[in-house]
C-alpha positions in Angstrom: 0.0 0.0 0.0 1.9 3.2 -1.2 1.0 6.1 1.2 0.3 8.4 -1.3 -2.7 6.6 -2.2 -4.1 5.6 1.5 -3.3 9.1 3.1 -2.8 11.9 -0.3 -3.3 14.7 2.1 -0.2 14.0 4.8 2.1 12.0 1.8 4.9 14.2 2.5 5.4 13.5 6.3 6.4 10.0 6.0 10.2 9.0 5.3 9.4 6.4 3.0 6.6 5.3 -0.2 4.8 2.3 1.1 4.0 1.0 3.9 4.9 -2.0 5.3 2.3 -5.4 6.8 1.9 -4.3 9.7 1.3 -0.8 9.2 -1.1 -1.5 6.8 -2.9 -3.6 9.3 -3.0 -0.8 11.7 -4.1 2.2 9.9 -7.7 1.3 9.4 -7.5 1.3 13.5 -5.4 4.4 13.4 -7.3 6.9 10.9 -11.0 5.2 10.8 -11.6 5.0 14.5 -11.7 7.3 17.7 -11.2 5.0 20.6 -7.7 4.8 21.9 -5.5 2.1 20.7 -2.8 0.2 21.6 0.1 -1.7 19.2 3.0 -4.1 20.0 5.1 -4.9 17.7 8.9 -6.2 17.5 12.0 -3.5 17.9 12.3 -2.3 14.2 9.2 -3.1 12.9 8.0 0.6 12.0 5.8 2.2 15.1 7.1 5.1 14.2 5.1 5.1 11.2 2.4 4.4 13.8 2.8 7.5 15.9 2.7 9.0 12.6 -0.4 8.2 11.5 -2.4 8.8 15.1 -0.9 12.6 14.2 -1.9 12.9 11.0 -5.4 11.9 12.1 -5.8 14.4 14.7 -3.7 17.6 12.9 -6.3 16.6 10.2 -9.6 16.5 12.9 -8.0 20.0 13.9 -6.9 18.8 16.4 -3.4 19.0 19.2 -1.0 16.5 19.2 1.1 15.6 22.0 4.6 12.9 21.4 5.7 11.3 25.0 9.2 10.3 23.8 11.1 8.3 26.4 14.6 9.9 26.4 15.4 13.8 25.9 17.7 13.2 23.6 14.8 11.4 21.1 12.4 14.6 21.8 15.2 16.8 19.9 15.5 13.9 17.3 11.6 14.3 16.5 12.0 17.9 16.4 14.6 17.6 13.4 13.1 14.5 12.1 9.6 16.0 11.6 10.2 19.2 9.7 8.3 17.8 7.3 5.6 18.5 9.7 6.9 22.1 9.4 7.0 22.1 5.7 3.5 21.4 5.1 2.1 24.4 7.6 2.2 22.4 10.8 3.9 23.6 13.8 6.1 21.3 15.8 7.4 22.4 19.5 9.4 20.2 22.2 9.0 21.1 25.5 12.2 19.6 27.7 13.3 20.9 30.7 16.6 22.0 29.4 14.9 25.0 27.1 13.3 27.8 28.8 9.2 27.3 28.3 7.9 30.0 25.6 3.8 29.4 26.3 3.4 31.3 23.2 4.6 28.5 20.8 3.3 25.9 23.0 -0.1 27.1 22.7 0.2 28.1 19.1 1.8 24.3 17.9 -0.2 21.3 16.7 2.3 18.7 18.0 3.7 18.9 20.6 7.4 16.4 21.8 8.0 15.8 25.7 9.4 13.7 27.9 7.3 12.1 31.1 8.6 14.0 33.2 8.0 17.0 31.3 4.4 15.9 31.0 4.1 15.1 34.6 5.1 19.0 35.0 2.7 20.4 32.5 -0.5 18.2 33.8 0.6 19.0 37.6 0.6 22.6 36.2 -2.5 22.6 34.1 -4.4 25.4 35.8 -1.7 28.1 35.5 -1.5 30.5 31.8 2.2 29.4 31.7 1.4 25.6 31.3 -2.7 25.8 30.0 -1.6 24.5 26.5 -1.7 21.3 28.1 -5.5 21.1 28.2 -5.8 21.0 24.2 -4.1 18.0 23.9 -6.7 15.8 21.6 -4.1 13.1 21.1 -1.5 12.0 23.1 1.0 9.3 21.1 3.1 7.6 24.0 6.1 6.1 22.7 7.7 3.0 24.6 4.7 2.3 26.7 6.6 -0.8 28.3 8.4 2.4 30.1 5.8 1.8 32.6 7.6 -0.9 33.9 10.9 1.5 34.7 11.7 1.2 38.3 12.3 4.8 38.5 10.2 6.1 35.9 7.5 3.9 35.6 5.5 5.8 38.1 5.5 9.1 36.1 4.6 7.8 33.4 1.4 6.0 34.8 0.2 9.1 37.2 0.9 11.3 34.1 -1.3 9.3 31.7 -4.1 9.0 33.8 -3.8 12.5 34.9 -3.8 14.2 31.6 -7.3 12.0 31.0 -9.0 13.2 33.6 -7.7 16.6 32.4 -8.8 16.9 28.9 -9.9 13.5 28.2 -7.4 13.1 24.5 -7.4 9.6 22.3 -4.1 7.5 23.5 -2.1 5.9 21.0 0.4 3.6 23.0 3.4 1.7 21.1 5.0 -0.5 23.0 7.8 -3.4 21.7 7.0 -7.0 22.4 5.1 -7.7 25.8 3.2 -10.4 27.2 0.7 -8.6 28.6 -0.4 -6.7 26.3 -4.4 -6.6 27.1 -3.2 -5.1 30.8 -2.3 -1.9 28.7 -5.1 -2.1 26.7 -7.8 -2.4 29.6 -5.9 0.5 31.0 -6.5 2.5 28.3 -9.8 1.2 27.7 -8.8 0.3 23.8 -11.1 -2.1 22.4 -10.7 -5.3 20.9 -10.3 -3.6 17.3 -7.7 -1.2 17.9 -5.5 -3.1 20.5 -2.7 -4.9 18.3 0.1 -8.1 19.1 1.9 -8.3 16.6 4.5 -11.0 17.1 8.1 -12.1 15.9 6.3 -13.0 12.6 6.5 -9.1 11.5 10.1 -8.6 12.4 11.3 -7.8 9.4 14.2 -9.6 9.9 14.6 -13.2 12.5 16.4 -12.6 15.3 18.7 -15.5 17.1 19.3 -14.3 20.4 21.4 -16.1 23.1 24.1 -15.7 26.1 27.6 -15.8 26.0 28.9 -16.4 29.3 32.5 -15.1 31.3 33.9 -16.3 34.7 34.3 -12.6 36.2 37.8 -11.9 38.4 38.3 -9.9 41.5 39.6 -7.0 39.5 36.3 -4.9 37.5 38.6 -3.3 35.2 39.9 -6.8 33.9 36.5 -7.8 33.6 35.1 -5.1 31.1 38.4 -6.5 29.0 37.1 -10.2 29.5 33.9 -9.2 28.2 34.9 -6.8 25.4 37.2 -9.9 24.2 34.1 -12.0 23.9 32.2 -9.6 22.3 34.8 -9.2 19.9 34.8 -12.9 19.1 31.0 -13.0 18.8 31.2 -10.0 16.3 34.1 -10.8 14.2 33.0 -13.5 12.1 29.6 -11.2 10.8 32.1 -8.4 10.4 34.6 -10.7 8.1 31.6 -11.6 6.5 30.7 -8.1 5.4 28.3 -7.0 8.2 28.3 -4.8 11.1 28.2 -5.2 14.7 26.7 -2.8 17.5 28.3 -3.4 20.9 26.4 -1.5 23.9 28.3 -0.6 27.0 27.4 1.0 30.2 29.0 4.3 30.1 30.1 7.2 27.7 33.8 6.6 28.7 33.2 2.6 28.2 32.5 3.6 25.0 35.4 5.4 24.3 37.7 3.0 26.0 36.1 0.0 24.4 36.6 1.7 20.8 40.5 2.3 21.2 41.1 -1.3 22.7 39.3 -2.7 19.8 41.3 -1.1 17.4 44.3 -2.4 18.6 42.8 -6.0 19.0 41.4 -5.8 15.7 44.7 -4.7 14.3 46.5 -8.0 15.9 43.6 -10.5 14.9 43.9 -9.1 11.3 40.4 -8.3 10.5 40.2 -6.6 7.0 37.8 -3.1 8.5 38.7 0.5 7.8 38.6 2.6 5.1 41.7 4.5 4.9 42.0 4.3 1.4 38.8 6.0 0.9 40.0 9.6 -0.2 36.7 11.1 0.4 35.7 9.8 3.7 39.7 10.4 5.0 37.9 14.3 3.9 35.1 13.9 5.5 36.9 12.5 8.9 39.1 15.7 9.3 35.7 17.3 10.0 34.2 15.4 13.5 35.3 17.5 16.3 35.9 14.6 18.7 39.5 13.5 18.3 39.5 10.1 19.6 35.9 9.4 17.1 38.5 11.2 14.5 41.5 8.6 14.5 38.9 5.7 15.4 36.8 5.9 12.2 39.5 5.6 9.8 40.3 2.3 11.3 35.9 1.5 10.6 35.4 2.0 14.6 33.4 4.1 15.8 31.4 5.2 19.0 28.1 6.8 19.9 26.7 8.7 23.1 24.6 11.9 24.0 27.8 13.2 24.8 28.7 13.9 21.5 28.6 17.3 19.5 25.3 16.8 17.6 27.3 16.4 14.3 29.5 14.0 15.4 26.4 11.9 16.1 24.8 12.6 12.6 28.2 11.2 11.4 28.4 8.5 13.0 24.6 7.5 12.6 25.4 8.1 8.6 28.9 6.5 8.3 27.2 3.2 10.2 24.1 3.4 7.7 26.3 3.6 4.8 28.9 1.2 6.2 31.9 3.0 6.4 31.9 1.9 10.4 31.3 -1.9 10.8 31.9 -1.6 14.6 30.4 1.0 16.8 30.1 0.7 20.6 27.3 2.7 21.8 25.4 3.4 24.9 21.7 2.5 25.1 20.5 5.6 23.5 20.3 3.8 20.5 18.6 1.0 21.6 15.6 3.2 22.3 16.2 6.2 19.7 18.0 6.0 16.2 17.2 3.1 14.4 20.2 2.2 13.3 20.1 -2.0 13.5 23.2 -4.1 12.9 23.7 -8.1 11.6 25.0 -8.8 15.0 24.1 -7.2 18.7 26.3 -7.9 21.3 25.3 -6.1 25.1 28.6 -6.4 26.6 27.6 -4.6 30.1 24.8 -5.7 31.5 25.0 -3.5 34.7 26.1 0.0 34.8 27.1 2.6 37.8 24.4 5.6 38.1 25.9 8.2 40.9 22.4 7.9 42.8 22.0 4.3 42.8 25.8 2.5 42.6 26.1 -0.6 40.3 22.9 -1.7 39.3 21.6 -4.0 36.3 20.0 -2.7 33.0 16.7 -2.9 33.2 15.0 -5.9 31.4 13.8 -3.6 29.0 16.7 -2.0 27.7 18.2 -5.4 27.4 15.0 -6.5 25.0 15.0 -3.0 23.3 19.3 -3.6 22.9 18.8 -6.9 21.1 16.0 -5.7 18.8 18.3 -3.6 17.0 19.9 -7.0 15.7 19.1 -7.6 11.8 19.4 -5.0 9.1 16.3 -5.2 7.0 16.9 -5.4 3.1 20.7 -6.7 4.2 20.4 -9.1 6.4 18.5 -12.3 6.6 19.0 -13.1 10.0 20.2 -10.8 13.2 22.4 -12.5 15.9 22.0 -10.8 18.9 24.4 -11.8 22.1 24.2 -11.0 26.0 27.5 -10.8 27.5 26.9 -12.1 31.8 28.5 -13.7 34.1 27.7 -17.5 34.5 25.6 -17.1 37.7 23.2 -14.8 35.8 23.1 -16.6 32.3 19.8 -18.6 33.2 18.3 -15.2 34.0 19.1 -13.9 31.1 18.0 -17.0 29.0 14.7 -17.2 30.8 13.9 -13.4 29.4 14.8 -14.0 25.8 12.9 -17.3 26.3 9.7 -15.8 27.8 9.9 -11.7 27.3 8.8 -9.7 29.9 5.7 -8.7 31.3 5.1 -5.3 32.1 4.2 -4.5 35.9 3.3 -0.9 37.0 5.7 0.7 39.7 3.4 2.9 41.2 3.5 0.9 44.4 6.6 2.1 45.5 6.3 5.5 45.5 2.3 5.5 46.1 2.3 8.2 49.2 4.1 10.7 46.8 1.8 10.2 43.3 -1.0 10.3 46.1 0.0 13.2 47.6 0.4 15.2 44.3 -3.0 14.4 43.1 -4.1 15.8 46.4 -2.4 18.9 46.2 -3.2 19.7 42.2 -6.7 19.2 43.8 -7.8 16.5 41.4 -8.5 14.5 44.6 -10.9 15.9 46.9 -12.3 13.5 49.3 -11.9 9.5 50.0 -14.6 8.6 47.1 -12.2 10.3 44.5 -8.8 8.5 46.3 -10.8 5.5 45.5 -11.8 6.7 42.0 -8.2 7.5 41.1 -7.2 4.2 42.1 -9.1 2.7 39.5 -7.3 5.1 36.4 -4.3 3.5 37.6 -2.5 0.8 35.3 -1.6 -0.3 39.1 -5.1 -1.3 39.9 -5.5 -3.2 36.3 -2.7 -4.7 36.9 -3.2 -6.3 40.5 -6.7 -7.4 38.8 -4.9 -9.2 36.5 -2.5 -10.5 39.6 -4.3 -10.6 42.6 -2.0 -12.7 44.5 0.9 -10.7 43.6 -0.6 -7.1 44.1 -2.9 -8.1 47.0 -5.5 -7.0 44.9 -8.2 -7.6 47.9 -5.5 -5.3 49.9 -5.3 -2.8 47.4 -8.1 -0.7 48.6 -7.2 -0.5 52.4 -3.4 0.0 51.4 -4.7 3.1 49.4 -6.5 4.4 52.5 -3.8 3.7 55.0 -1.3 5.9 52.5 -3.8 8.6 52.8 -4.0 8.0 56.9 -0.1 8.1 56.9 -0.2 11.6 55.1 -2.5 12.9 57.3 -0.6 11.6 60.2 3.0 13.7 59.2 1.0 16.6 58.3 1.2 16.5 54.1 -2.7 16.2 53.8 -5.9 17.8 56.1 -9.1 16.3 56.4 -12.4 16.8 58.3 -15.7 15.1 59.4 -16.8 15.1 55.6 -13.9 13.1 54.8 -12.7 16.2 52.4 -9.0 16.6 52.1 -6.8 19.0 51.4 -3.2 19.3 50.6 -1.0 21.2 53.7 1.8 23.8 53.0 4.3 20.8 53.1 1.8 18.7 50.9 2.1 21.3 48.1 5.8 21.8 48.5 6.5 18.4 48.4 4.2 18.0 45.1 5.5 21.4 43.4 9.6 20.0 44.1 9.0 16.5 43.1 10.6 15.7 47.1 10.0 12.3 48.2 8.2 12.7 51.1 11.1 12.2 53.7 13.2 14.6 52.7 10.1 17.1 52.7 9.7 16.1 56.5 13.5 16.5 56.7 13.3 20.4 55.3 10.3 21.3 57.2 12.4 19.9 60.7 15.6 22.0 59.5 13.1 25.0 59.0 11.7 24.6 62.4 15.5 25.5 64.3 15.8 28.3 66.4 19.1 28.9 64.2 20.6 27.9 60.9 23.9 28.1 59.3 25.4 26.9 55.9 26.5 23.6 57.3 23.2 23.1 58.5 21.7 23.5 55.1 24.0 21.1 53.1 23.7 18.6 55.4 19.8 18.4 55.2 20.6 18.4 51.4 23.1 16.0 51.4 21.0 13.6 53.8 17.9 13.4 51.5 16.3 9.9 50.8 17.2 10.8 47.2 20.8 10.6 48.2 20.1 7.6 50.1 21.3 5.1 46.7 24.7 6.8 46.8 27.7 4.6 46.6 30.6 5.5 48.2 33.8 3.2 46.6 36.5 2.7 48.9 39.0 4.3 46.8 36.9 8.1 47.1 37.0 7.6 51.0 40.6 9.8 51.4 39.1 12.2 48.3 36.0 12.4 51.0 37.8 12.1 54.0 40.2 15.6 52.8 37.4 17.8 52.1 35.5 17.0 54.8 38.5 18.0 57.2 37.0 20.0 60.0 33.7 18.9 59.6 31.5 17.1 62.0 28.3 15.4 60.6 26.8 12.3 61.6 26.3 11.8 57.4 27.9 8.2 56.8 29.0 6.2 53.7 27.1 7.8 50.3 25.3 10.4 51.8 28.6 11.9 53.2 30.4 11.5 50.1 27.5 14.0 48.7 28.3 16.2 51.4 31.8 16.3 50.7 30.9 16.8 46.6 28.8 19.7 48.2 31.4 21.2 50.1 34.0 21.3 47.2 31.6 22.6 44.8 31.2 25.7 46.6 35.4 25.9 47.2 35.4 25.1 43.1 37.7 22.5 43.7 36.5 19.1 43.5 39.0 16.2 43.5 39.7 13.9 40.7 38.2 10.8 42.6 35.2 12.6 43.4 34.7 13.6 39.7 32.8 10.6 38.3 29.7 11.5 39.9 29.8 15.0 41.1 28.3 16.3 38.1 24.9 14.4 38.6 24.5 15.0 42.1 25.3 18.3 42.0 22.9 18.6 39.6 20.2 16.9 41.8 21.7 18.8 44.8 20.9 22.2 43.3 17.0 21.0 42.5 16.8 20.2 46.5 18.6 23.5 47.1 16.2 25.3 45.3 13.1 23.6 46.9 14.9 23.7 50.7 14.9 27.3 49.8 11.2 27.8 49.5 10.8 25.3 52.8 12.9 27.9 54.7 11.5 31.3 53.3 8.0 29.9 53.9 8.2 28.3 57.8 11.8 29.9 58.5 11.2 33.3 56.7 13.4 35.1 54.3 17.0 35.6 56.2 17.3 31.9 56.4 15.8 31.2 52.4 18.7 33.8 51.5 21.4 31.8 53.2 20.2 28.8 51.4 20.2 31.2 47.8 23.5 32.0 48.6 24.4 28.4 49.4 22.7 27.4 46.4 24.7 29.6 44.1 28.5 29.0 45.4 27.3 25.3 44.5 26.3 25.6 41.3 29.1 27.9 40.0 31.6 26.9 42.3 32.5 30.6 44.1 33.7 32.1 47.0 31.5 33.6 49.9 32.6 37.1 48.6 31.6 36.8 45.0 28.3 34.7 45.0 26.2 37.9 44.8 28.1 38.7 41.6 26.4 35.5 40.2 23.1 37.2 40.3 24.4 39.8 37.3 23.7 38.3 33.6 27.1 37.9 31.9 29.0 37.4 35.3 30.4 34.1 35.3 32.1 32.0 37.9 35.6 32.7 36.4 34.8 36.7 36.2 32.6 36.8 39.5 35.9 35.1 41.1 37.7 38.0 39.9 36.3 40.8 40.2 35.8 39.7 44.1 39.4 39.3 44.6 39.8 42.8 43.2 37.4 44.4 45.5 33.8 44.4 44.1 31.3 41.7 46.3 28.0 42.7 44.7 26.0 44.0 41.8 26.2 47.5 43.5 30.2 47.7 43.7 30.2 46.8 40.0 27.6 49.9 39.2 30.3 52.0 41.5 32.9 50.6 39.4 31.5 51.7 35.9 32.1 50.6 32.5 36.3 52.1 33.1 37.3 50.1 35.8 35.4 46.9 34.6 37.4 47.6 31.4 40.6 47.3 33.1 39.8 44.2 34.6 39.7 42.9 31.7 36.6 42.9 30.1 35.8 44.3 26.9 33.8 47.2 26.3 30.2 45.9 25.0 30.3 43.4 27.8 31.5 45.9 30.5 28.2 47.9 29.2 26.1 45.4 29.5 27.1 44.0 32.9 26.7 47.7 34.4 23.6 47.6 33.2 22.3 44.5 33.9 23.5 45.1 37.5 21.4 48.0 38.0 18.7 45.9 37.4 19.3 44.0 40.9 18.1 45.9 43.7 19.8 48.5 45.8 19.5 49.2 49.3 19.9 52.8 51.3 18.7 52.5 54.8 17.9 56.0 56.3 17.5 56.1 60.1 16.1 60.0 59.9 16.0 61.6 63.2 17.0 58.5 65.4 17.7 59.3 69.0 21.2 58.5 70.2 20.2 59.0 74.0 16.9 58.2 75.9 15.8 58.3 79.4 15.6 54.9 81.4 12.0 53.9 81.3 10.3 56.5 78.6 9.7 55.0 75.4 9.5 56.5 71.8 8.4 54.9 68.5 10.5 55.9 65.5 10.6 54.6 61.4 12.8 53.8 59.4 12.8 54.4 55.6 14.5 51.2 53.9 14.5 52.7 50.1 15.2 50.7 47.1 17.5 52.5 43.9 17.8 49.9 41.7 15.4 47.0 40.5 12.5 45.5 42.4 12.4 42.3 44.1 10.5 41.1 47.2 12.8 41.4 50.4 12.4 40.6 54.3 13.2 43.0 56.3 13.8 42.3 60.0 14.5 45.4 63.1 16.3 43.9 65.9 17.3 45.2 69.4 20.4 43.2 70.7 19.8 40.5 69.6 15.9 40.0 69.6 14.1 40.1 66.8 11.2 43.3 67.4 9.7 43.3 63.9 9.5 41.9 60.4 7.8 41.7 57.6 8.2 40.6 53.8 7.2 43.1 50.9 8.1 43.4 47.0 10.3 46.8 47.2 10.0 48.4 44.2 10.6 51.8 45.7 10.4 52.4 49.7 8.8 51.4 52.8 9.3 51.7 56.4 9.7 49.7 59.4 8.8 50.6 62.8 11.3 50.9 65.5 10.4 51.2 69.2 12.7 52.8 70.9 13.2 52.4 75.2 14.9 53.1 78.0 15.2 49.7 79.4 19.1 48.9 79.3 22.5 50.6 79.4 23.0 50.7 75.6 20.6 49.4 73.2 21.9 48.2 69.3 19.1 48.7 66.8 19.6 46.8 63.6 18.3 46.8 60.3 18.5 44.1 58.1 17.0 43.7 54.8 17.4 40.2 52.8 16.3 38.9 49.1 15.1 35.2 49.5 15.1 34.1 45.8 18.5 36.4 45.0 22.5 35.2 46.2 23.0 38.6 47.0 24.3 39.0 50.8 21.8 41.1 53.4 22.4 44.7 54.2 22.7 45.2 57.8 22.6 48.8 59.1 22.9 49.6 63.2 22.9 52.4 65.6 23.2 52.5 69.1 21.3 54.4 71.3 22.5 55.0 75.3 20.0 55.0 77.9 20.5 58.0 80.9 
């Protein structure tokens, strides 16, 4: 069936003329019905063309599309991939969290690309103008279903769904690769018979042999990646002598690159005819990829493939292995579940793989079915060979899942007092009959239906209300007589942070202190359940040990070695051992930063949200005490904010004193000193004038004065506190876009009396501006 002829109008957005079997057998489903469908099919087989089709539909119903890609990196891949969209008058935005939101072009698009958790933001955020675009959605295409079945983001994914249904109700197109349980999904969904679709091994377009290789592992890791690399090189050398191509997944970026070099030099000594060095073109083309070790690798027909990359070293890459010119690439599992870009033989040489918030822990059953369906090149091939690289004690584990697949379970379980407690706080959930009611939206409860003995499906409903009791009990969820409930402070902040409800409890308990200082605040940060996955090798323990000099915690094993990532952060120093993972969870650390700040400026107020601002912004750009505040300016960086504080200027204000001359001769050029000047005025600027403040006053008479706390440069909401030796007399919090006062009582009740002023910015690093007098009593 050529497409022109079955769809004329959208002919253009498809990559190819005809369809193939089993798209043809799914686009009666796709384009002649309403009801929400659901298709498995084997890795390769053309979903894609699928997803395509359940868009076409609704852009031509008028309709909004939305595109639930399972990686970030695939969301940019449909943005490029579907200009074709674009080219026919259709506009295509992806919303990630790495792009600033522009509600204008969401509102305006017709498809729409985002991750889960992306979704999960939008439908949490459905009732504000910034995220309303949500609520047009008339289809929403979810790519890689079986992702319900992620351990950690399985959950999103199901919450999300069902969410977005109750919210605007849009037809569901699920894809999903080869699972057992199919009808689970389906019942979930509420597809019918007709548009719920198995498609089996027959419609692979190629056969796949799949099977385990086994290794007898050593004490020594290192050795062991070699062990396996050597027997993925024996399973792949044959189909390479033979003309084809191999794809070797490892566990890391740098696996990849190590794997590539050592293969070279193995290939080299096994004499296995691969390379193209006597391709003048290509040799050309080669000078042009960016990465140097890619460079020199796919001369010799290696190659290797991560997000890492510069974009167009991946196109290269991707192309070079399409056309050949790379026969062996070792990749990371981005392309098991993005590019398809299948090989004669598959070989998954790691099967576990270190993430800095969990340690060492085994690729998911999933990616290991997603890794070998990329086995068999269709029009090449007649058969794809793929290979799982284990130890012996895990080979029948492995067998038993090529042998039987794997059936997808929901992992909502597991975090059920958080989804629970988000749902209460977007106010979806009002009272027990709707916690009931959302229980049954959940692939969770279809799921134990179909399982009772595993899910305690008799259980389910009582565990459901005992989560609820539990939230009530540590104060994330209200209720009353009427059995209404409603979401607390901490409920909300919890939701709007994404915290896992311990290390919400945690922040609220740090809040709660009579006092609070910066140690305080990364250890509360670096003891979050989120952290509580860490591993901490035994060759990081001096790294740790050093920066950590001087500091007492009670923090033990991982959760310390986050501490100590924390502490070298904000010295801009951290050691080599501690490098692997301190990207990661600094990243992670800053998120909790930002949501321990809001903890502390709401039950703490805003003098100890400010320390945590300024905490916050020594750790993400790695700064001195002294030049933090300069991070607040646009176009001060941590290299120039370093800088400019050892020369003398600690905050936006010194560097408006300074002017465009001095800035100049501190080496900055002149269109950037301009713009920094000016971009520092737009911070605010305090002057604290006391007026006619008494310096004496007589013991025991009493007189009530104000202060004037004016602000120069730009607004932002402040806290401004008056205390008298010590004691706090007054505060309040305004947005100070010009001035205000504060009322100081003045009396005659000790020897000598200090009156301070202080005035703080909880969501800017900038440091407070303290202002005193002293007044004598006679």
């Amino acid at each position: 069936m050529k497409v022109v002829d079955a769809i004329p109008e959208f002919a253009d957005a498809f990559g190819f003329d005809e369809f193939n079997r089993m798209q043809r057998e799914a686009l009666p489903a796709i384009m002649e019905r309403e009801e929400n469908l659901v298709a498995s099919a084997p890795t390769a087989s053309g979903k894609t063309a699928l997803a395509e089709l359940a868009i076409c539909k609704c852009l031509r119903d008028g309709g909004t599309a939305l595109f639930v890609a399972p990686l970030r990196a695939l969301t940019n891949e449909k943005e490029a991939e579907w200009d074709r969209f674009e080219s026919m008058g259709y506009s295509v935005y992806v919303v990630t969290g790495e792009r600033d939101l522009n509600p204008r072009r969401a509102e305006r698009a017709d498809i729409l690309v985002m991750t889960p958790e992306k979704t999960d933001s939008a439908t949490r955020k459905h009732d504000s103008a910034r995220y309303s675009f949500i609520t047009d959605v008339t289809c929403c295409v979810i790519d890689e279903v079986h992702l319900l079945d992620s351990e950690s983001r399985g959950g999103v994914l199901e919450v999300t769904i069902s969410r977005l249904r109750r919210i605007c109700d849009p037809r569901v197109v699920a894809l999903s690769a080869t699972m057992p349980n199919v009808a689970d999904v389906a019942a979930w969904l509420d597809a019918v018979p007709e548009t719920t679709f198995e498609f089996g091994d027959e419609y692979r377009p190629v056969d796949l042999h799949a099977s385990v290789q086994t290794y007898t592992h050593g004490e020594n890791s290192f050795a062991d990646k070699y062990r396996r690399l050597y027997r993925a090189l024996d399973l792949a050398e044959p189909h390479i002598r033979d003309g084809g191509q191999s794809l070797v997944f490892v566990a890391s970026r740098q696996d990849a690159v190590m794997a590539a070099a050592k293969a070279r030099d193995e290939i080299g000594q096994r004499d296995i005819p691969i390379g193209s060095r006597g391709d003048y073109d290509f040799h050309t083309d080669a000078k042009e990829v960016k990465n140097d070790s890619l460079r020199k690798a796919v001369l010799d027909g290696v190659g290797f493939h991560h997000a890492g990359l510069a974009k167009e070293d991946r196109n290269r890459v991707e192309q070079w292995f399409k056309e050949g010119k790379i026969q062996l690439l070792f990749s990371t599992s981005t392309l098991a579940w993005g590019v398809n870009l299948p090989a004669r033989c598959v070989v998954i040489r790691d099967t576990k793989h270190h993430d800095p918030l969990e340690g060492d822990v085994d690729i998911s059953p999933l990616d290991v079915l997603q890794m070998l369906g990329r086995a068999g090149r269709p029009g090449y091939d007649d058969v794809g060979y793929g290979w799982v690289v284990c130890d012996r004690s895990e080979a029948d584990k492995y067998r038993r899942l090529l042998r039987e697949g794997k059936e997808i379970e929901s992992r909502l379980a597991s975090d059920l007092d958080s989804h629970l407690n988000a749902e209460i706080a977007m106010g979806t959930i009002a009272d027990l009959n709707d916690v009931m009611s959302w229980l049954e939206t959940t692939f969770y409860y279809v799921r134990a239906g179909s399982k009772p003995a595993d899910y305690d499906f008799e259980g389910l409903r009582d565990r459901v209300r005992d989560t609820l009791e539990t939230l009530v009990e540590r104060g994330f969820v209200e209720t009353d007589e009427s059995l209404a409930v409603n979401p607390t402070t901490l409920g909300r902040l919890a939701s709007k942070y994404y915290l896992r409800l311990e290390t919400s409890r945690r922040f609220a308990d740090l809040a709660g202190r009579d006092r609070i200082a910066v140690d305080d605040v990364l250890e509360a940060v670096a003891g979050a359940s989120e952290f509580d996955s860490v591993s901490a090798r035994q060759s990081e323990q001096d790294a740790v040990d050093s920066v950590l000099t001087g500091v007492d915690t009670p923090l033990e094993d991982g959760n310390r070695k986050v501490l100590a990532i924390l502490h070298a952060g904000m010295a801009g120093s951290t050691p080599s051992d501690l490098r692997s993972d301190a990207w990661v969870i600094r990243q992670n650390a800053l998120r909790l930063l930002a949501a321990l700040r809001e903890f502390l400026d709401e039950f703490a107020g805003p003098r100890a949200a400010n320390l945590a601002r300024r905490i916050e912004a020594r750790v993400e750009h790695g700064v001195s005490r002294d030049a933090a505040a300069l991070t607040a300016v646009d176009g001060i960086g941590p290299t120039r904010a370093s800088k400019l504080a050892t020369g003398g200027l600690a905050s936006p204000a010194d560097v408006v004193d300074a002017g465009v001359e001095e800035l100049t001769r501190a080496g900055l050029s002149d269109g950037v000193a301009e713009r920094v000047v000016e971009r520092a005025k737009s911070l605010p600027r305090l002057e604290i004038e006391w007026g006619a403040f008494p310096e004496t006053i007589t013991k025991g008479a009493n007189d009530m004065r104000e202060v004037t706390v004016r602000n120069v440069g730009g607004a932002a909401r402040a806290g401004l506190r008056v205390t008298v030796n010590g004691v706090e007399m007054h505060q309040k919090t305004t947005y100070l876009s010009g001035q205000t006062t504060v009322p100081v009582a003045v009396f005659g009740a000790q020897d000598e009396l200090e009156f301070r002023i202080e005035a703080m910015f909880p969501e800017l690093p900038l440091a407070p501006v303290v202002d005193s007098r002293t007044v004598f009593v006679e």
